[in-house]
C-alpha positions as CSV (number, residue, x, y, z in Angstrom):
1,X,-15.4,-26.4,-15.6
2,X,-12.2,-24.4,-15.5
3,X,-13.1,-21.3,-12.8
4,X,-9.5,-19.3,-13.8
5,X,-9.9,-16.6,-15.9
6,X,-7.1,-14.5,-17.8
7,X,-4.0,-14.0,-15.8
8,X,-5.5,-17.2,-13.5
9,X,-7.8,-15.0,-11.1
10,X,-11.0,-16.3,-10.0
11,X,-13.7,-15.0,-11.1
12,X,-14.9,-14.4,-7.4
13,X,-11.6,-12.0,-6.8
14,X,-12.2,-10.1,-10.4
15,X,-14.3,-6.5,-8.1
16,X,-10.8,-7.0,-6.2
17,X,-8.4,-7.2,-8.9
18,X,-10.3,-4.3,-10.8
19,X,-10.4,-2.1,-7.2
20,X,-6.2,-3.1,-7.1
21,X,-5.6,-2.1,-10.5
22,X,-7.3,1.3,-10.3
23,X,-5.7,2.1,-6.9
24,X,-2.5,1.4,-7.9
25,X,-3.0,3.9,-10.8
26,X,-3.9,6.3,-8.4
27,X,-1.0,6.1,-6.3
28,X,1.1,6.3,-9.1
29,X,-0.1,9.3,-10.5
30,X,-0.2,10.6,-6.7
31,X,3.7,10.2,-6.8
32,X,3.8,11.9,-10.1
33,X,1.7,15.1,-9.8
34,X,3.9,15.0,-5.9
35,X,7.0,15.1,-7.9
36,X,6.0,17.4,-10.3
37,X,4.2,20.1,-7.5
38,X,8.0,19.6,-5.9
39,X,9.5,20.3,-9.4
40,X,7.3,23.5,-9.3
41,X,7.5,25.1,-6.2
42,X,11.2,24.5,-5.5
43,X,13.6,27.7,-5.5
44,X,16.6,28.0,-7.6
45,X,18.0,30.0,-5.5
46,X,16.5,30.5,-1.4
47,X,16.8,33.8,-0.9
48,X,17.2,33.8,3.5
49,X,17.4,31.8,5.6
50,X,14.0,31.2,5.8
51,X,12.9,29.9,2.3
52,X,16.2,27.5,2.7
53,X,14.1,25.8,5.5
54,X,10.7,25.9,4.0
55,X,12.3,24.4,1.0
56,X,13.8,21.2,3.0
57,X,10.7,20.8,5.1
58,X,8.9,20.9,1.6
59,X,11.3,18.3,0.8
60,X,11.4,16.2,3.6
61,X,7.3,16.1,3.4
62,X,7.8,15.1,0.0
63,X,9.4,12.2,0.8
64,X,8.3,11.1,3.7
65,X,4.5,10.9,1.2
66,X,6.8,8.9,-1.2
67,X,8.1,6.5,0.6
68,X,4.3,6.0,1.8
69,X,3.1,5.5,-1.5
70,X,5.5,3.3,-2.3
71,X,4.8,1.0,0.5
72,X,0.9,1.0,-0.5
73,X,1.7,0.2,-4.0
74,X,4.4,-2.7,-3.2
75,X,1.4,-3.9,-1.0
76,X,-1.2,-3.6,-3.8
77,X,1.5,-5.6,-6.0
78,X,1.4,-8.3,-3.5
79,X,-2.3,-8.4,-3.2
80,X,-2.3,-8.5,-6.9
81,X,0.1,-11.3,-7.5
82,X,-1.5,-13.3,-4.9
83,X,-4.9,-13.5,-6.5
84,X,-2.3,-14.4,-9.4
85,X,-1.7,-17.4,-7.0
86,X,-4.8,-18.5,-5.9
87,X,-3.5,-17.0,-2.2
88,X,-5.8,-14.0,-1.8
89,X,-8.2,-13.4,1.1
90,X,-6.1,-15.6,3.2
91,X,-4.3,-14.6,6.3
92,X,-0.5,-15.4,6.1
93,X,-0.7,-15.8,9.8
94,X,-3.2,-18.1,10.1
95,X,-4.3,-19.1,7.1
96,X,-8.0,-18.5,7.1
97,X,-10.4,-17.0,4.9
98,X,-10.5,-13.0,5.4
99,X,-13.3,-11.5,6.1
100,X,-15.1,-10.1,2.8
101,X,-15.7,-6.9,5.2
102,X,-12.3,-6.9,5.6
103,X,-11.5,-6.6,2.1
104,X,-13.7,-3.9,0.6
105,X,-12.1,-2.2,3.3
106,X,-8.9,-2.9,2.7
107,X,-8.3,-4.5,-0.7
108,X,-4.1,-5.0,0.1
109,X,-5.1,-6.7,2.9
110,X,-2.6,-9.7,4.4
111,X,-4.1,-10.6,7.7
112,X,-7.3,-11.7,9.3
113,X,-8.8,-8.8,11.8
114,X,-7.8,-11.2,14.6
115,X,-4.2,-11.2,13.3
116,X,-3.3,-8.0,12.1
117,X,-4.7,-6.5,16.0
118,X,-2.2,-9.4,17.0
119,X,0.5,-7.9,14.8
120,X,-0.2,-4.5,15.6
121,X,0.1,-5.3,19.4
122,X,3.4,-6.7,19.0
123,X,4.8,-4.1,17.1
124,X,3.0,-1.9,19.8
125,X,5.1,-3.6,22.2
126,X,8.3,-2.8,20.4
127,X,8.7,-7.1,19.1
128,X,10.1,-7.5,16.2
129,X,8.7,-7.4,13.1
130,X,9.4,-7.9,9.3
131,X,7.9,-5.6,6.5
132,X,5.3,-8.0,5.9
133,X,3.9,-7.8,9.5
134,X,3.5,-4.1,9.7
135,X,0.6,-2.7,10.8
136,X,-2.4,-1.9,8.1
């Protein structure tokens, strides 16, 4: 019996891929109603001193939410295009199974619990780390 389904995802990982899908939407439209609030509420013209700095810590906030939701959605990619690859739900660290807990908690995720507190303790600790080690 042949267990892939369109695109190749189990049927197991389908809630997941459905829970990706709509979260990714979300964060996109996050980042457009952001951009389009900034759009908005930004001055032509500052009139003191006052509304010039508002303006750039409106701007700096903006951004700082942006390049957050961009992170999340590159992750939700990843977590997308490994149940693509038959790779979901397991740790890139260790590679076992993660914790079905785990994953309705956080859908994106890469790591085990064991692994990621590992991670996050050496990133606490100042070691280096690539992107795909961050802490979740």
């Amino acid at each position: 019996m042949n267990t892939k389904m369109k695109h190749g995802a189990k049927p197991k990982f389908t809630g997941y891929r459905k829970i990706l899908e709509n979260k990714a939407e979300e964060v996109r439209r996050s980042m457009s109603a952001q951009k389009a609030a900034q759009v908005v509420a930004r001055l032509d013209c500052p009139s003191d001193e006052g509304d010039l700095s508002q303006q750039h810590h409106e701007e700096w906030i903006f951004l700082n939410r942006n390049t957050i939701d961009m992170k999340l959605l590159r992750e939700i990619v990843d977590a997308l295009h490994r149940i693509e690859t038959g790779l979901y739900a397991t740790c890139m660290e260790c590679d076992e199974p993660i914790s079905q807990k785990r994953l309705e908690a956080v859908p994106w995720a890469r790591y085990c619990v064991t692994c990621q507190e590992a991670i996050a303790n050496r990133v606490a600790t100042g070691e280096y780390v690539n992107e795909f080690q961050e802490a979740r």
